[in-house]
C-alpha positions in Angstrom: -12.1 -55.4 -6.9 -12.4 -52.4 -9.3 -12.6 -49.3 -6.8 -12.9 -45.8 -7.9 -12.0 -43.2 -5.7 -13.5 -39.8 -5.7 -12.1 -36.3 -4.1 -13.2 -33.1 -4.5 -9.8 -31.2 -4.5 -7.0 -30.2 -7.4 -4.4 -30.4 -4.9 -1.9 -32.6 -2.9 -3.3 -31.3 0.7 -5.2 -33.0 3.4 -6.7 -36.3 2.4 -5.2 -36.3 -0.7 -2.2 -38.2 0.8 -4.0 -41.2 2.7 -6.2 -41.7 -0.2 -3.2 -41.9 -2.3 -1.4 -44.0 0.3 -4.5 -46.7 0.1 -5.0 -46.8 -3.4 -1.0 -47.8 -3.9 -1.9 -50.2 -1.3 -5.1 -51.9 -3.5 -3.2 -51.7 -6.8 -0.4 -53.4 -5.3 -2.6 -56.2 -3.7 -3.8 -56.9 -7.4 -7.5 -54.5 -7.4 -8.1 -52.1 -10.2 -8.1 -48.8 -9.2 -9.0 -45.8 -11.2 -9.1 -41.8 -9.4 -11.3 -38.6 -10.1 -10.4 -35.4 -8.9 -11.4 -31.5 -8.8 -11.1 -31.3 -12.8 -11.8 -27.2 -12.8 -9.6 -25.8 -10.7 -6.3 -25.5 -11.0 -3.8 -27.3 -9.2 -1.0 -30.1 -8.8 -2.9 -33.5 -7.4 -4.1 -34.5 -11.4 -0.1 -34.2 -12.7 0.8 -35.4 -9.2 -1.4 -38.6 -9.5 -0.2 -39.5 -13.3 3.3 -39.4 -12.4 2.6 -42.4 -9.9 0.9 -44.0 -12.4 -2.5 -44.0 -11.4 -5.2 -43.9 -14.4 -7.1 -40.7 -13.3 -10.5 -40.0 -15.2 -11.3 -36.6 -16.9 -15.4 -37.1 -17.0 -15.8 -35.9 -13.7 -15.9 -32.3 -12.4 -16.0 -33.3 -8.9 -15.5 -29.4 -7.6 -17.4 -26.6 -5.4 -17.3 -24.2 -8.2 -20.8 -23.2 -9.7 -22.5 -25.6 -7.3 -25.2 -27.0 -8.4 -24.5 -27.6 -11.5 -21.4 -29.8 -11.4 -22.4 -31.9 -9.0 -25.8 -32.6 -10.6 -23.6 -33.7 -14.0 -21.5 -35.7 -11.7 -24.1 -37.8 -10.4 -25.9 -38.5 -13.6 -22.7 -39.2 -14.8 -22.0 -41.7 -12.1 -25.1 -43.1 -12.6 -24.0 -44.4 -15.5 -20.4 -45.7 -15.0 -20.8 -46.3 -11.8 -22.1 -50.2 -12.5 -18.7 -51.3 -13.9 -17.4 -50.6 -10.5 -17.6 -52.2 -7.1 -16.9 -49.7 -4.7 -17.1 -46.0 -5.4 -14.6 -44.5 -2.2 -15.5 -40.7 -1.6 -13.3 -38.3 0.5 -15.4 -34.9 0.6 -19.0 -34.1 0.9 -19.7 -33.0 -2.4 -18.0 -36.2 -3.9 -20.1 -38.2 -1.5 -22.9 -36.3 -2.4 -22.1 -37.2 -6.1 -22.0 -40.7 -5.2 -24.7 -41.2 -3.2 -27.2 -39.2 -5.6 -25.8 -41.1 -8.5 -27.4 -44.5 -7.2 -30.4 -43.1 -6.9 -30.8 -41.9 -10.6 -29.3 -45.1 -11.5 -32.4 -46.7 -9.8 -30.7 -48.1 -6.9 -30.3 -51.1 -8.3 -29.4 -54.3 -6.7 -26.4 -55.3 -8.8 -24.6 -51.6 -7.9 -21.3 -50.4 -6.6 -20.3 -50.0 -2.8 -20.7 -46.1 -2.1 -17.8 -45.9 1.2 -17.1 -42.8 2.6 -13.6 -41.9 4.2 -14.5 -39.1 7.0 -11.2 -37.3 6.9 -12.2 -34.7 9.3 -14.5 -33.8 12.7 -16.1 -31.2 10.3 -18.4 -34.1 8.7 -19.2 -35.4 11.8 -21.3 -32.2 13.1 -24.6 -33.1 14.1 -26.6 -31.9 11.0 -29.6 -33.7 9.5 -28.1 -33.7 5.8 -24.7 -35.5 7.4 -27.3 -37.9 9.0 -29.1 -38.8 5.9 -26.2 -39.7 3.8 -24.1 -41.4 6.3 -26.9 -43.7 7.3 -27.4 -44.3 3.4 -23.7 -45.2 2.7 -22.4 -48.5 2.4 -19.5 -48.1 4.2 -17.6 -45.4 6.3 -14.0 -45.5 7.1 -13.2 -43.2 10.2 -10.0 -41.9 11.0 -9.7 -42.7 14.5 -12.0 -44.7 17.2 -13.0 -41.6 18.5 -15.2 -40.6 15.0 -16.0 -44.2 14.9 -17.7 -43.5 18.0 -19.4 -41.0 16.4 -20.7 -42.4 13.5 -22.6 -45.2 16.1 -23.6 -43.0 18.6 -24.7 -39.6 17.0 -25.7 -41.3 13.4 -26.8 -44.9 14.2 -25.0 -46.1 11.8 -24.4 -50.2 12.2 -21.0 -51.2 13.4 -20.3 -53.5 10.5 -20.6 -50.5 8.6 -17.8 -48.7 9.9 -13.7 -49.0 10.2 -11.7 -47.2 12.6 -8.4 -47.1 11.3 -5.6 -45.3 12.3 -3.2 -42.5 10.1 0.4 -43.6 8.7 3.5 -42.0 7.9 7.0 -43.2 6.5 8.9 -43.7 9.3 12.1 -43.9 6.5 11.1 -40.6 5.1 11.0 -38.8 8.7 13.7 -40.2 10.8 15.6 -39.0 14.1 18.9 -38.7 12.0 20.6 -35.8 9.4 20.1 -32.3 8.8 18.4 -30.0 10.7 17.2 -26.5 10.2 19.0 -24.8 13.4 22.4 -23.1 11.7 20.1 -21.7 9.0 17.2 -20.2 11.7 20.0 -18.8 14.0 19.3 -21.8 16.7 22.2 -22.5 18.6 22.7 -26.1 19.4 21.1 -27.7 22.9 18.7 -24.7 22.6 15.2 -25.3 23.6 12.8 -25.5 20.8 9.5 -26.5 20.6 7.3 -26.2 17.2 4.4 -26.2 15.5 4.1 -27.0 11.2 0.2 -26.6 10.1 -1.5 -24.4 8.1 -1.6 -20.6 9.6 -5.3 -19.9 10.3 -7.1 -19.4 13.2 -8.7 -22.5 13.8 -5.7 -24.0 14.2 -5.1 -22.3 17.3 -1.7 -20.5 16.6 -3.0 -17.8 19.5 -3.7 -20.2 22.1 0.3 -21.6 21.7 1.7 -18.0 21.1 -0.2 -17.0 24.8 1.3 -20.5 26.6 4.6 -20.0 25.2 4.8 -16.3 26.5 4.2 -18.1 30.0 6.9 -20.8 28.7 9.9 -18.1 28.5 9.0 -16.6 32.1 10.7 -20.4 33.0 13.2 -21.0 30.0 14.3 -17.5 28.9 16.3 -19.5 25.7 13.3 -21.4 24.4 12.2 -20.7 21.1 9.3 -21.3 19.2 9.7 -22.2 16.0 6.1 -21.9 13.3 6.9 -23.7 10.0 3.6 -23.5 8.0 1.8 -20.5 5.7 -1.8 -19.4 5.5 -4.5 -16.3 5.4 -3.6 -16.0 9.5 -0.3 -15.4 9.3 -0.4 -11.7 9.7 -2.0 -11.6 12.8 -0.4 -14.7 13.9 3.1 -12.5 13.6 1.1 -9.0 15.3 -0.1 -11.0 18.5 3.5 -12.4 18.4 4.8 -8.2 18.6 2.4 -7.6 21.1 3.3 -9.8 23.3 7.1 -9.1 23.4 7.7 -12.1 21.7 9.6 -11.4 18.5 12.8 -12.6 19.5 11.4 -15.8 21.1 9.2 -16.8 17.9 11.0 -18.2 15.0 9.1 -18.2 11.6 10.2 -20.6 9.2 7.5 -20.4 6.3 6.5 -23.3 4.4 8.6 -26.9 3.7 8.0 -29.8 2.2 10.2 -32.4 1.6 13.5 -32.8 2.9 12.9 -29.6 4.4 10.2 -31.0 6.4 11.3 -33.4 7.4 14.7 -31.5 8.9 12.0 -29.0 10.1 10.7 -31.3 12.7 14.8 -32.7 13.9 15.1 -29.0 14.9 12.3 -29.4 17.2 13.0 -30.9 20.7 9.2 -31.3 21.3 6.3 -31.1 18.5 3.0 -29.2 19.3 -0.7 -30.1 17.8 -3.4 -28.3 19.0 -6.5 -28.5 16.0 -7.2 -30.9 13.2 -7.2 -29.4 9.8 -8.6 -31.6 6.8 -6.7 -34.9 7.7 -8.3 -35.8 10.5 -5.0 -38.3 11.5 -3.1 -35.0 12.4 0.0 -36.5 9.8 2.4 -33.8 10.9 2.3 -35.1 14.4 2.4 -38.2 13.2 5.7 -37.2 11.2 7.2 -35.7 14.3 7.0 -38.8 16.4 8.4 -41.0 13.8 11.4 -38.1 14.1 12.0 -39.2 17.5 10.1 -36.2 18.9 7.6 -36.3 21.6 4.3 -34.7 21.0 2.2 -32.0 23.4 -1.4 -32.2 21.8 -5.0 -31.2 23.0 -6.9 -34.0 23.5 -9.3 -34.7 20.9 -9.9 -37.4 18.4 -6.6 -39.0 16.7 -4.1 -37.2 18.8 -5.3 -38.6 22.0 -5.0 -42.2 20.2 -1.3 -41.4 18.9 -0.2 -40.3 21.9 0.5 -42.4 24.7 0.3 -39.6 28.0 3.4 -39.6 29.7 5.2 -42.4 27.9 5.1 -40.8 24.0 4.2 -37.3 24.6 1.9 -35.0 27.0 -2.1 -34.7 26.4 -3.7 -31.3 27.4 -7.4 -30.6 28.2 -8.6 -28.7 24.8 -8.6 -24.8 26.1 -6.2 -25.4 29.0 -3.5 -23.1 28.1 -1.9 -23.1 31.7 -2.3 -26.9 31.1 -0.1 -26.9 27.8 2.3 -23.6 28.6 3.1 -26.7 32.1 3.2 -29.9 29.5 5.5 -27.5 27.6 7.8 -26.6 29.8 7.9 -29.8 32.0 9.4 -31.8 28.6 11.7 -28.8 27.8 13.7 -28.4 30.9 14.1 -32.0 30.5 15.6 -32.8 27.7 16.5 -36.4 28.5 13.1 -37.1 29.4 11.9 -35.8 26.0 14.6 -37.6 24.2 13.2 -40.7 25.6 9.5 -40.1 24.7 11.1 -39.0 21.4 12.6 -42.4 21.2 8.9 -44.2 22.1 7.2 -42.4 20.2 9.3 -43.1 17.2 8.9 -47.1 18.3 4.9 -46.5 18.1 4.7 -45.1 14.9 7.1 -47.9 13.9 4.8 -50.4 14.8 1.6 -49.4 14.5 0.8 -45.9 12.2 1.8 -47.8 8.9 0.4 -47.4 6.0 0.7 -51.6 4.9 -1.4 -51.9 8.3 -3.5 -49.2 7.0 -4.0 -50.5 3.4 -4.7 -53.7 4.5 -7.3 -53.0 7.1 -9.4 -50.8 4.1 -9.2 -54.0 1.9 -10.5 -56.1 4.4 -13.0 -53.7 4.9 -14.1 -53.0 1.4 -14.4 -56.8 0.8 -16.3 -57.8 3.4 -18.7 -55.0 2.4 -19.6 -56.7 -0.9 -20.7 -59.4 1.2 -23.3 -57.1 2.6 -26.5 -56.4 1.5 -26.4 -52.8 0.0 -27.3 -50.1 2.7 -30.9 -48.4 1.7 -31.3 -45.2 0.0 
């Protein structure tokens, strides 16, 4: 196959990583792969891309900026190239939008590309006529979880051979239970209860909801920290609700990591919370916990409540519930040998199923059985 992949972004954030992750996956298998991203805007995905040796294509804008315009150029270019593909992949709206309005000024021909979408987040599964109208014209959608699979049959009618639920994937030699960890240099004192939370700081995330369970957490465990490893535009009120609830000493911020850093961000942790789902919809950071040997305490919604296995991985909360998660919190923290051992599952499950082989291979399957299919009508 010759795939091109579209997204709508200049940097390495959110879906960039999966999509990254699958098109390593086709190259390797033998398929030609070729990537378009944001070309306005600065940022590091483009530089990020060519270092990995990806050919990535400079004739699409493929960004929000000035909309219309761009994505009017993008289509008509597409229109044109788009034949000498066989799947065009898209990861945002406006590249699917691209995509999709680029068959139709190419004619819709017969003899066209694939259009698949990869729904990398809830937000494109609000019930909203345009999200209707291009799903149900798409080729192909790629979900990240049963739960938007669901979805995608039930809210959009769109035909189950149409649609792959896979499941996120993470490196479970990159994040491991072993080596250094971020306690001597945050003041943490070994055996001291922490429990943590790395995403981006804004307030759909729901920083407040875990800042008002916790404060119920240290009426139990006066030690137990809370550690916040992540930047954003919510920070400053993040840290103000922190003051005003007394928690100052109790509430550890350790800015942003990547890297090793990260990765000895989550061995500090003795129990990793996720409580929203920010572009990647496969919640990767929980994800990169587990495979750290760390249970996870997660709302239950979409991928989490597929990652976690309740009671034998991690603890799943009713969305809201914050008497719910401030008890799931502190139940796994005054236990530490019970959260070692869901640690240790949970690393086991990420072993064995999150992979990105398993992933890459089930999108290939996918993709190929699609040219088999008539073309979906626009």
């Amino acid at each position: 196959m010759k795939v091109l992949e579209l997204l709508s972004s200049p940097v390495w954030t959110g879906p960039a990583e999966p999509m990254t992750s699958v098109a390593a996956h086709l190259r390797a298998r033998g398929h030609q792969v070729e990537i378009a991203v944001d070309a306005r805007r600065a940022g590091d995905l483009r530089a990020r891309l060519c270092s990995l040796g990806f050919t990535v294509r400079g004739d699409l804008a493929l960004t929000t900026r000035g909309f219309p315009p761009p994505l009017l150029a993008d289509a008509r270019r597409l229109a044109r190239i788009g034949p000498a593909f066989d799947v065009v992949h898209a990861h945002f709206s406006n590249d699917h939008s691209a995509a999709l309005l680029g068959l139709a000024l190419g004619g819709g021909r017969h003899e066209r590309p694939r259009v698949v979408r990869t729904i990398h987040s809830a937000r494109s599964l609000e019930d909203r006529f345009l999200q209707g109208f291009a799903h149900r014209r798409t080729d192909g959608l790629v979900a990240v979880c049963e739960a938007h699979a669901r979805l995608l049959r039930e809210r959009f009618r769109v035909p189950e051979e149409r649609i792959l639920a896979t499941r996120g994937a993470v490196d479970t030699a990159a994040f491991t239970p072993d080596g250094p960890d971020l306690r001597g240099e945050l003041g943490l004192a070994p055996g001291q209860p922490v429990v943590g939370i790395v995403s981006r700081v804004k307030p759909d995330r729901r920083h407040g909801e875990l800042v008002e369970a916790f404060r119920l957490v240290v009426q139990r465990l006066p030690d137990a920290r809370l550690l916040v490893v992540g930047r954003g535009e919510g920070l400053h009120d993040l840290r103000a609700r922190v003051a005003q609830r007394g928690l100052d000493r109790a509430v550890v911020f350790a800015g942003y990591r990547s890297g090793p850093a990260l990765a000895a961000a989550y061995r500090t942790l003795d129990v990793k919370v996720l409580l929203a789902e920010g572009n990647d919809g496969t919640c990767r950071a929980l994800l990169e916990a587990m495979a750290s040997g760390r249970p996870g305490v997660a709302y239950h919604f979409g991928a989490p409540a597929e990652s976690i296995v309740n009671g034998a991985t991690g603890l799943l909360v009713e969305q809201g519930d914050v008497p719910a998660l401030a008890s799931a919190l502190a139940e796994l923290l005054a236990a530490p040998a019970r959260a070692r051992a869901l640690g240790a599952a949970a690393r086991e499950r990420m072993r064995r199923y999150f992979t990105e082989a398993e992933r890459g291979s089930a999108v290939e399957r996918f993709l190929e059985g699609l040219l088999s299919l008539p073309p979906a009508v626009l």
